[in-house]
C-alpha positions as CSV (number, residue, x, y, z in Angstrom):
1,X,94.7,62.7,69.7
2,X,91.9,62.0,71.8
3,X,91.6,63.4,74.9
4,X,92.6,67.3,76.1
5,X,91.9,68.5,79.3
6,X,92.6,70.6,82.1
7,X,94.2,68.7,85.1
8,X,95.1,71.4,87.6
9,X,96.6,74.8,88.1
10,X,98.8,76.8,89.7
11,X,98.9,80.0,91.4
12,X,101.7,82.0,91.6
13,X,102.4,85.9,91.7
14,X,102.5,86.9,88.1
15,X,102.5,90.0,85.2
16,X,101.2,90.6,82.2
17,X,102.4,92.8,80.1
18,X,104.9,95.9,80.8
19,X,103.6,96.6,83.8
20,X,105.4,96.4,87.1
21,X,102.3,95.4,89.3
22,X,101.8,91.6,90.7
23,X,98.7,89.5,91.2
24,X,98.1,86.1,92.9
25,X,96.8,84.3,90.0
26,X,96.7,80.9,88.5
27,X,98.0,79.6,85.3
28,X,96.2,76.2,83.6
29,X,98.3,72.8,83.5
30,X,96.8,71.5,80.2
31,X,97.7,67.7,79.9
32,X,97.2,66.1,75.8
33,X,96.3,62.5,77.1
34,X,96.7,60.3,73.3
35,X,97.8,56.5,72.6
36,X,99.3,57.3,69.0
37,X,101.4,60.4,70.2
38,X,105.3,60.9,69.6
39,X,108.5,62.7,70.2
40,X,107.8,64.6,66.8
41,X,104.3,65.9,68.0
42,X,104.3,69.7,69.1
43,X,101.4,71.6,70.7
44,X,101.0,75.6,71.4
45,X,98.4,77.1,73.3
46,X,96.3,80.3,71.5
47,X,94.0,83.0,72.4
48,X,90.3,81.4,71.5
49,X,90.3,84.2,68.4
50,X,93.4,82.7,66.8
51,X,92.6,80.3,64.1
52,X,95.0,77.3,63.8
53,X,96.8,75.6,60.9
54,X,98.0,79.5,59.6
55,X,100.0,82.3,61.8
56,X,99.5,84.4,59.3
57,X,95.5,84.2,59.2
58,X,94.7,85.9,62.2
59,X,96.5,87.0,65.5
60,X,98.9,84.9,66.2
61,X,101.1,85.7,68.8
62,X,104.7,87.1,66.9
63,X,106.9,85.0,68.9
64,X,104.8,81.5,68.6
65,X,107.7,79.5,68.0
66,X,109.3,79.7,71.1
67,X,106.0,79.1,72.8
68,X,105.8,74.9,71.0
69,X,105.8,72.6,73.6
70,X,107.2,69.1,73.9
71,X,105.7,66.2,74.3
72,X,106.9,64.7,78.1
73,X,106.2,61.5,79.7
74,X,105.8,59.7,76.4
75,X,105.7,55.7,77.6
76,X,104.4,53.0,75.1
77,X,100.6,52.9,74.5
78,X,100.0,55.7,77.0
79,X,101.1,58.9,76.8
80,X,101.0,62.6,78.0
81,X,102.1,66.1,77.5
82,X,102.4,68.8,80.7
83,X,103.1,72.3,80.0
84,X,102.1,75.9,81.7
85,X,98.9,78.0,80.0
86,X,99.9,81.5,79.7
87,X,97.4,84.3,80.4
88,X,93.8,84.6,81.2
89,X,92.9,85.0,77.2
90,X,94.7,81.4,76.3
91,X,91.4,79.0,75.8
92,X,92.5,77.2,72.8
93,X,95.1,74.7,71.8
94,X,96.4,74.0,68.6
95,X,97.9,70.2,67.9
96,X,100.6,68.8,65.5
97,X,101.5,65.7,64.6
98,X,104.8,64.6,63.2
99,X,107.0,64.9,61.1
100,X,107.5,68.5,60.1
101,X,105.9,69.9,63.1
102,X,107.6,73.6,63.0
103,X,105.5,74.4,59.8
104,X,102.8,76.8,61.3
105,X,100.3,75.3,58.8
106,X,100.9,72.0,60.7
107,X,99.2,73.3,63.6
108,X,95.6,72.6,62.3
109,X,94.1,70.4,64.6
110,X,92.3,72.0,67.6
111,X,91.1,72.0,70.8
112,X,89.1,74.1,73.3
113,X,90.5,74.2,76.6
114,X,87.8,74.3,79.6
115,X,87.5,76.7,82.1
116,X,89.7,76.0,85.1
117,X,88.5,74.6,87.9
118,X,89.2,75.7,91.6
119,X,90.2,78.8,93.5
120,X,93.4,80.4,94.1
121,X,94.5,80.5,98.7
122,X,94.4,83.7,100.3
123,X,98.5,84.3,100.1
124,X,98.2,87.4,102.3
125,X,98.0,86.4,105.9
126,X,97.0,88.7,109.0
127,X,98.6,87.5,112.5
128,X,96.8,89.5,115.3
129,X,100.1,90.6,118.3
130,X,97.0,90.6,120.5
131,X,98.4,92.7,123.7
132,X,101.8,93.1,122.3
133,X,100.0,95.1,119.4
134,X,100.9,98.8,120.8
135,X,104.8,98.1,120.2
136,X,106.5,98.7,117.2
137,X,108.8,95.1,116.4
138,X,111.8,93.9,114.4
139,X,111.3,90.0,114.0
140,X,113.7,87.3,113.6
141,X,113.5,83.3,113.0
142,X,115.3,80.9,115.4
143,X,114.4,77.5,114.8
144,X,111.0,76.9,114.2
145,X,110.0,79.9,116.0
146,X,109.6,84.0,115.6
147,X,111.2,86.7,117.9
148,X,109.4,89.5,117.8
149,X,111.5,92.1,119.5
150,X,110.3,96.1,120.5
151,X,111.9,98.2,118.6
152,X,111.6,102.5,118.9
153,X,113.7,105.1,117.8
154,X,113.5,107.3,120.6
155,X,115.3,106.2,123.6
156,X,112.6,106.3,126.3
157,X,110.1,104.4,124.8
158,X,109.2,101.5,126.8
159,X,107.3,98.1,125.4
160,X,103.7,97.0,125.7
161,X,104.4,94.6,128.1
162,X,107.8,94.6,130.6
163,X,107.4,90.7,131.9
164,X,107.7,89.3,128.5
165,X,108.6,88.9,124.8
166,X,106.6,88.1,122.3
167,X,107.2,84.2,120.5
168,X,105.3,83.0,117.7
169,X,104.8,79.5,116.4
170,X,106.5,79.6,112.8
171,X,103.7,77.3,111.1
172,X,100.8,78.2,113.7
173,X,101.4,81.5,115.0
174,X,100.2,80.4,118.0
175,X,101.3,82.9,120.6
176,X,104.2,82.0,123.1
177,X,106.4,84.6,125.2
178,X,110.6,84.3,126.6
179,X,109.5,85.6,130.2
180,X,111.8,88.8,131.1
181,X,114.0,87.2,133.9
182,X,116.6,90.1,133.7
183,X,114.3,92.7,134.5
184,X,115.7,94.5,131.3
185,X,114.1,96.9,129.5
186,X,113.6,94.7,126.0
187,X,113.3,97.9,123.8
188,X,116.2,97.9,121.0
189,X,117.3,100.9,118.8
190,X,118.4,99.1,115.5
191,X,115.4,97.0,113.4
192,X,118.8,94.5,112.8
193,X,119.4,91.5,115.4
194,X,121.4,88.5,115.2
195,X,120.8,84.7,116.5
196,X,124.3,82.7,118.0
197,X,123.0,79.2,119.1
198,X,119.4,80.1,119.7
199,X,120.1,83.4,121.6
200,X,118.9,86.6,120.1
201,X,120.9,89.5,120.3
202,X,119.8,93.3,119.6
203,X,120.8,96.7,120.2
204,X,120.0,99.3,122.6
205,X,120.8,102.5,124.1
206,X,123.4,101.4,127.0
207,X,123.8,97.1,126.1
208,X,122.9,94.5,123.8
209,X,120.0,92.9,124.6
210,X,119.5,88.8,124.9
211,X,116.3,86.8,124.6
212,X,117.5,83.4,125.0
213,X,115.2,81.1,123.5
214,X,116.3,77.5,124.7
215,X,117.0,78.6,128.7
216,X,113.5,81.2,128.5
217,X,115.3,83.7,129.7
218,X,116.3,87.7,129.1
219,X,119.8,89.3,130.2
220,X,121.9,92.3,129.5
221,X,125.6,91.9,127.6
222,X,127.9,95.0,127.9
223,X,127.1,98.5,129.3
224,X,127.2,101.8,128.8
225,X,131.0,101.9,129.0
226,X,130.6,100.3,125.5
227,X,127.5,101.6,124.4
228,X,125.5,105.1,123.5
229,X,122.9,106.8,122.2
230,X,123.4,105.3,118.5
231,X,127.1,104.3,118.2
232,X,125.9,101.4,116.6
233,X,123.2,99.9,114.3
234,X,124.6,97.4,111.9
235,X,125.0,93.7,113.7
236,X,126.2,90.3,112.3
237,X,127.1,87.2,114.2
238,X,129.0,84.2,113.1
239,X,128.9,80.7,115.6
240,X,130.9,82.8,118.4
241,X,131.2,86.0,117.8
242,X,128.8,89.5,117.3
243,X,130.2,92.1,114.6
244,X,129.0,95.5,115.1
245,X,129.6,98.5,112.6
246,X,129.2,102.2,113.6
247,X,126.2,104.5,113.2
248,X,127.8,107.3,115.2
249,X,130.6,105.9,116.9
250,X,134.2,105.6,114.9
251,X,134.5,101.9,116.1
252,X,133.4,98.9,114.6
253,X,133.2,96.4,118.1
254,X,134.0,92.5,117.8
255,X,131.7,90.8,120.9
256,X,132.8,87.2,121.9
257,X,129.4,85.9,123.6
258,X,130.9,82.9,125.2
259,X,134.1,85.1,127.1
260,X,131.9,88.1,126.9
261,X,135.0,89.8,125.8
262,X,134.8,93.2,123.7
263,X,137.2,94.2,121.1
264,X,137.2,97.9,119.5
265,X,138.3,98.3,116.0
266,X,139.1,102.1,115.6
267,X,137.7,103.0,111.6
268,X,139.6,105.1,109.6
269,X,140.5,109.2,110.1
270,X,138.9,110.0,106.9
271,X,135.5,108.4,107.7
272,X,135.3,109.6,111.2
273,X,133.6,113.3,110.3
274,X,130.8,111.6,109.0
275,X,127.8,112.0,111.4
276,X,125.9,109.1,110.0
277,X,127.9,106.0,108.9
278,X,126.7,102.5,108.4
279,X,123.2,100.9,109.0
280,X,123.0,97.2,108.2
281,X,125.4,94.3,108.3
282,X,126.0,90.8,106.5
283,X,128.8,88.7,106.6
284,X,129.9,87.1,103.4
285,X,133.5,85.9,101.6
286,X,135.3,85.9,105.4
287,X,134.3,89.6,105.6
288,X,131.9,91.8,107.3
289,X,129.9,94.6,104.9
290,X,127.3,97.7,106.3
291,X,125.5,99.9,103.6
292,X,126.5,103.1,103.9
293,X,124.1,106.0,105.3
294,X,125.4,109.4,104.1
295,X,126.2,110.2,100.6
296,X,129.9,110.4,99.9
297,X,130.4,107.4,102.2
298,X,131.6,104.2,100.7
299,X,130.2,100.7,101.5
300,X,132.4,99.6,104.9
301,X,134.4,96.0,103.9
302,X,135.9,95.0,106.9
303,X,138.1,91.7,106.8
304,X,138.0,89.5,109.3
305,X,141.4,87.1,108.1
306,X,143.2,88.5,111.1
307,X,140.6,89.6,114.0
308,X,143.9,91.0,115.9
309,X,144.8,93.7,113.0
310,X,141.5,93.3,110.5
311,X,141.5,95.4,107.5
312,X,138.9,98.4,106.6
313,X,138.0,99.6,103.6
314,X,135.6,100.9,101.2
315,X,133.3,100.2,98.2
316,X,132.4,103.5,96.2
317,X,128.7,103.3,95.8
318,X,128.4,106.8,93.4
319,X,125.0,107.7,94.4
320,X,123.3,111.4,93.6
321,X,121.1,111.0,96.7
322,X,120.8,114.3,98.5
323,X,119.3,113.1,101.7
324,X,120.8,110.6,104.7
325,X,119.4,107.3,105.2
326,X,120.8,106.0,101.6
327,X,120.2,102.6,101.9
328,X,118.5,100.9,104.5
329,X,119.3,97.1,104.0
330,X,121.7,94.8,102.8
331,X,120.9,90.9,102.2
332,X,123.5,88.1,100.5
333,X,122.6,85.8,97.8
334,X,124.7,83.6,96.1
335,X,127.9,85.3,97.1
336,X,126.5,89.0,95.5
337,X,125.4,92.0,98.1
338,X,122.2,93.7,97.4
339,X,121.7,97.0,98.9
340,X,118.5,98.2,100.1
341,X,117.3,101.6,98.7
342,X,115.7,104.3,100.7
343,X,116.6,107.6,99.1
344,X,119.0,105.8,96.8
345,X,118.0,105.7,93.1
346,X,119.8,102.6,92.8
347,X,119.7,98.9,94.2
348,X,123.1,98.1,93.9
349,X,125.0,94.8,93.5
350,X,128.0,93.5,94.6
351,X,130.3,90.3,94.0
352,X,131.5,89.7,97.9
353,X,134.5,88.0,96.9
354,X,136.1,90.7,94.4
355,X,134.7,93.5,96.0
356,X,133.4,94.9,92.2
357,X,130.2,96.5,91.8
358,X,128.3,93.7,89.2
359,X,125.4,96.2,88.3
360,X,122.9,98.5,89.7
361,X,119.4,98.4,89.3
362,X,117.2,102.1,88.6
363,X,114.4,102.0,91.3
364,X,112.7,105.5,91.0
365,X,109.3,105.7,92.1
366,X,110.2,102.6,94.2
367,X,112.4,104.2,96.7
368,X,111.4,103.9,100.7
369,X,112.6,100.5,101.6
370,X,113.4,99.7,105.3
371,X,115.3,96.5,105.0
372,X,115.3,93.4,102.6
373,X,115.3,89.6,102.7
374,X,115.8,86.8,100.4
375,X,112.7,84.7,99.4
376,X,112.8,82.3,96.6
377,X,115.5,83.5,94.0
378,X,114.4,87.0,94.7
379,X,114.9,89.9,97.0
380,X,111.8,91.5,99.2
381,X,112.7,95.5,99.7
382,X,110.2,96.4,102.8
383,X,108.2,99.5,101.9
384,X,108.3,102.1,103.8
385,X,106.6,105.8,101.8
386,X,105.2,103.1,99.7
387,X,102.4,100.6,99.6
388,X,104.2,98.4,97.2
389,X,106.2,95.7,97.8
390,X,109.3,95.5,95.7
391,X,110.5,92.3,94.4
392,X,113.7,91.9,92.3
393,X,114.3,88.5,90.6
394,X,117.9,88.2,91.1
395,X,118.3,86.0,87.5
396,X,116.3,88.1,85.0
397,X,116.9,91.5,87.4
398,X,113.2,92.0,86.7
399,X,111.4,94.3,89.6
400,X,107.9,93.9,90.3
401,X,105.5,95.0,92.7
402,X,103.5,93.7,95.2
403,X,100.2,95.8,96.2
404,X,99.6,95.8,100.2
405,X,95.8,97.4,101.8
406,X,97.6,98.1,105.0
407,X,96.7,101.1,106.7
408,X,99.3,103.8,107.5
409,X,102.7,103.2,106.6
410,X,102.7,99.2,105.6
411,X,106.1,98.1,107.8
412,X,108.9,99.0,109.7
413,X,111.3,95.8,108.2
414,X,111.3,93.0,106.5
415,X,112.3,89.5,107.2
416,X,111.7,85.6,105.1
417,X,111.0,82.2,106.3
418,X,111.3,80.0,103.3
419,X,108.6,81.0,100.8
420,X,107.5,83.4,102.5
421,X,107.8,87.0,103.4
422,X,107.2,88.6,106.9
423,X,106.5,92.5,107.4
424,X,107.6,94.3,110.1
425,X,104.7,95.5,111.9
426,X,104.6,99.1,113.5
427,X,102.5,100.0,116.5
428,X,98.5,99.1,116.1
429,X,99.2,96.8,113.1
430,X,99.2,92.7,112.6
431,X,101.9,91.5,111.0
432,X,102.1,90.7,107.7
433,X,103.0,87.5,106.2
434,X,102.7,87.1,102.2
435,X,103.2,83.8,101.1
436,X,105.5,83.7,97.8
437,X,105.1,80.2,96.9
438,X,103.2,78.4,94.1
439,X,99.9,76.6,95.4
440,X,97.6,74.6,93.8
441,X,93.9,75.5,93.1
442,X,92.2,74.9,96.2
443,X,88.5,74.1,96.9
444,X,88.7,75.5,100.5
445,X,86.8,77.9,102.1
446,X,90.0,79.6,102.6
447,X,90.4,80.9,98.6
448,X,88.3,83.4,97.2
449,X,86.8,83.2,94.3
450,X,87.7,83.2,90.5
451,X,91.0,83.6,89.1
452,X,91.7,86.9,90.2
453,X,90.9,86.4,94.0
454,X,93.1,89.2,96.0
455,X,91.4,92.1,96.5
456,X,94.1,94.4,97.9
457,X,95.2,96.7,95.4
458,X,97.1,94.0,93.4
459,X,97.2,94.4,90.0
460,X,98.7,92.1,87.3
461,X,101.7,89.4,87.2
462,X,104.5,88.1,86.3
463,X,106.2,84.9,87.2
464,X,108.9,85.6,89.5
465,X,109.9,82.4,91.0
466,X,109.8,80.4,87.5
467,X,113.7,80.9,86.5
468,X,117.1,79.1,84.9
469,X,119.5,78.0,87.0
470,X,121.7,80.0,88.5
471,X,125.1,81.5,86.3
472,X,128.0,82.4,89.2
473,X,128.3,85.8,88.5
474,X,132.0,87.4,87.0
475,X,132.6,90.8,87.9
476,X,132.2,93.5,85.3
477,X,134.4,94.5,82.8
478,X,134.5,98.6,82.3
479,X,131.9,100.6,83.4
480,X,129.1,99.7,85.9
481,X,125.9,98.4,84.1
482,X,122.9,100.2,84.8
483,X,119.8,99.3,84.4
């Protein structure tokens, strides 16, 4: 063996330990560069205190064996092994030739690893709203472009600015606006919109608002023949058509933007005493689902095989939650539902196609989302009560959390672009954008400096993004796993 070095490293949101908390850190990419080395060689990377050649000597890691590396990229007279360091403590490596390279007193020869070089990027981003900054928004993507929409619970706030909405540039966030042609007021009541072929439609008091992004333009859909103070919050939209589910109201509403034709579905007797019903939407499996807001009420499943008689029914969601506002999003991944939690205990998740609860995840001192999105092959749960940012990787159903410094309650909402996950902002804030993907180490003046560079109330890591592929999930067997 001649030659060990460093060759790069990556940074990625990480743990150590048991603990729950995530840092922006990076991990070493050690490279063994040798012209005599072989299938049969094996390598494993040590704290600097551990003495190679004998486990058993001092401080070995327990599970060492399942950390040997491969050698990869092994081609005639030149030849190379790539694997991951693990941990800020891991300095040394220790070597072994073949044969009989699982005997831990094969592992004598050894090298120091250097320090890395580089600095991890800055993956929290601040986008200034500029004069749109005293509105609270909901934000959506269409196309390479961000929507971001007033939003206010009570009904006669009115926005920043009344002759325009705010656009942003998806990789600049260069400012843009759709000018408001209609004359509408661009305020909607539900955090939850919907895109149909560029179009951006959201919720208000008396119509549905659209901000048409391709013809620059604002209208009003619908009236207040259709609409109220509330009726509705949840909304999903297919190529055509709008899907609405009831807040207040005891009708789910089908909205045909092309025909502008409205269709009520009358929900079922039983449900109908319930002040508070449904919040958020998604379609999945040919059917439309809304997470329940009061305890006692089930999941809604509403079929859409036959839009002229569609089916309704429920998904018991056994919850001990004592207070409304249960769960306050619902994202699909991989055909499963994941429910939001707000004063839920639970996040809990379904198989859309069977209808069966798959498991439920125990999320106590982690409650207070407002809404969830899909980044990577995890889910993003907004905070709310919280300054942490709740990430569940949906293949090991580990949760971790993300730190944010952001003053006052740290979003209203949550949405993701790729890699990366945008916050909600409320009134007087920037919005948020954290940047889940893996970067190399940087020399920029961008990064900070030193392998811990983030300094805003993160703590430690775990590899989130890192997983197996993906098993199609089978719906249980007996009783409900919790975890």
């Amino acid at each position: 063996m001649t030659d060990v070095h460093v060759i790069g490293g990556v940074c990625e949101f990480q743990k150590l330990g048991q603990t729950k908390d995530l840092v922006y850190r990076a991990s070493p990419i050690i490279q063994i560069a040798g012209k005599e080395l072989s299938l049969g060689d094996r390598a494993i990377l040590v704290p600097k205190s551990v003495e190679c050649g004998d486990p058993d000597a001092t401080n070995w890691p327990s599970a060492w064996q399942s950390n040997i590396r491969e050698p990869r990229n092994v081609l005639g007279t030149s030849e190379d092994f790539y694997f991951y360091g693990h941990g800020v403590d891991v300095q040394k490596l220790c070597f072994c030739e073949a044969p009989s390279s699982r005997e831990p007193w094969r592992f004598g020869q050894e090298r120091e690893i250097p320090a890395l070089p580089g600095r991890c990027p800055e993956p929290f981003k601040r986008i200034d709203r500029g004069e749109y900054k005293m509105d609270y928004n909901a934000l959506i993507q269409v196309g390479h472009q961000v929507v971001a929409v007033p939003w206010h619970w009570q009904i006669h706030a009115k926005p920043s600015r009344s002759d325009a909405v705010l656009v942003l540039d998806l990789g600049t966030h260069r400012h843009g606006s759709v000018p408001n042609t209609g004359k509408v007021k661009a305020v909607v009541r539900s955090r939850q919109l919907a895109v149909i072929n560029g179009a951006v439609y959201g919720i208000t008091a008396d119509y549905l608002l659209v901000i048409d992004t391709k013809s620059n333009t604002t209208r009003k859909l619908g009236n207040s023949s259709w609409f109220y103070h509330n009726k509705y919050k949840g909304i999903a939209a297919d190529e055509q058509n709008l899907y609405l589910v009831p807040l207040q109201g005891n009708t789910c509403l089908i909205v045909d933007v092309r025909a502008e034709r409205f269709t009520e579905i009358q929900i079922p007797g039983e449900w109908q005493s319930n002040e508070m019903k449904w919040s958020f939407a998604v379609i999945a499996a040919g059917k439309v689902f809304a997470s329940p807001v009061q305890p006692g009420l089930p999941m809604l499943v509403w079929s859409l095989d036959s839009i002229d008689n569609p089916a309704l029914r429920g998904i018991d969601l056994a919850e001990d939650a004592t207070s409304g506002y249960m769960h306050e999003g619902l994202v699909v991944f991989e055909g499963l539902l994941y429910t939001a939690p707000r004063s839920a205990k639970n996040i809990w998740v379904i198989n859309a196609k069977t209808e069966k609860v798959v498991y439920k995840r125990n999320v106590v001192g982690f409650t207070g989302s407002l809404g969830s999105a899909v980044v990577g092959r995890a889910i993003a749960f907004a905070p709310h009560d919280t300054s942490c940012l709740l990430i569940l990787a949906v293949d090991t159903r580990e949760l971790g959390c993300i730190g944010l410094n952001i003053k006052g309650r740290p979003s209203n909402g949550v949405m993701a672009v790729g890699n990366q996950v945008w916050l909600f902002p409320r009134e007087h804030q920037d919005i948020t954008v954290v940047d889940m993907a893996k970067h190399n180490l940087t020399n920029t003046s961008e990064a900070e400096e030193g392998w811990f560079p983030i300094q805003h109330g993160v703590k430690q890591a775990h590899d989130i993004h890192k997983r197996a592929h993906a098993v199609e999930p089978a719906a249980p067997v007996g009783p409900v796993q919790t975890e």
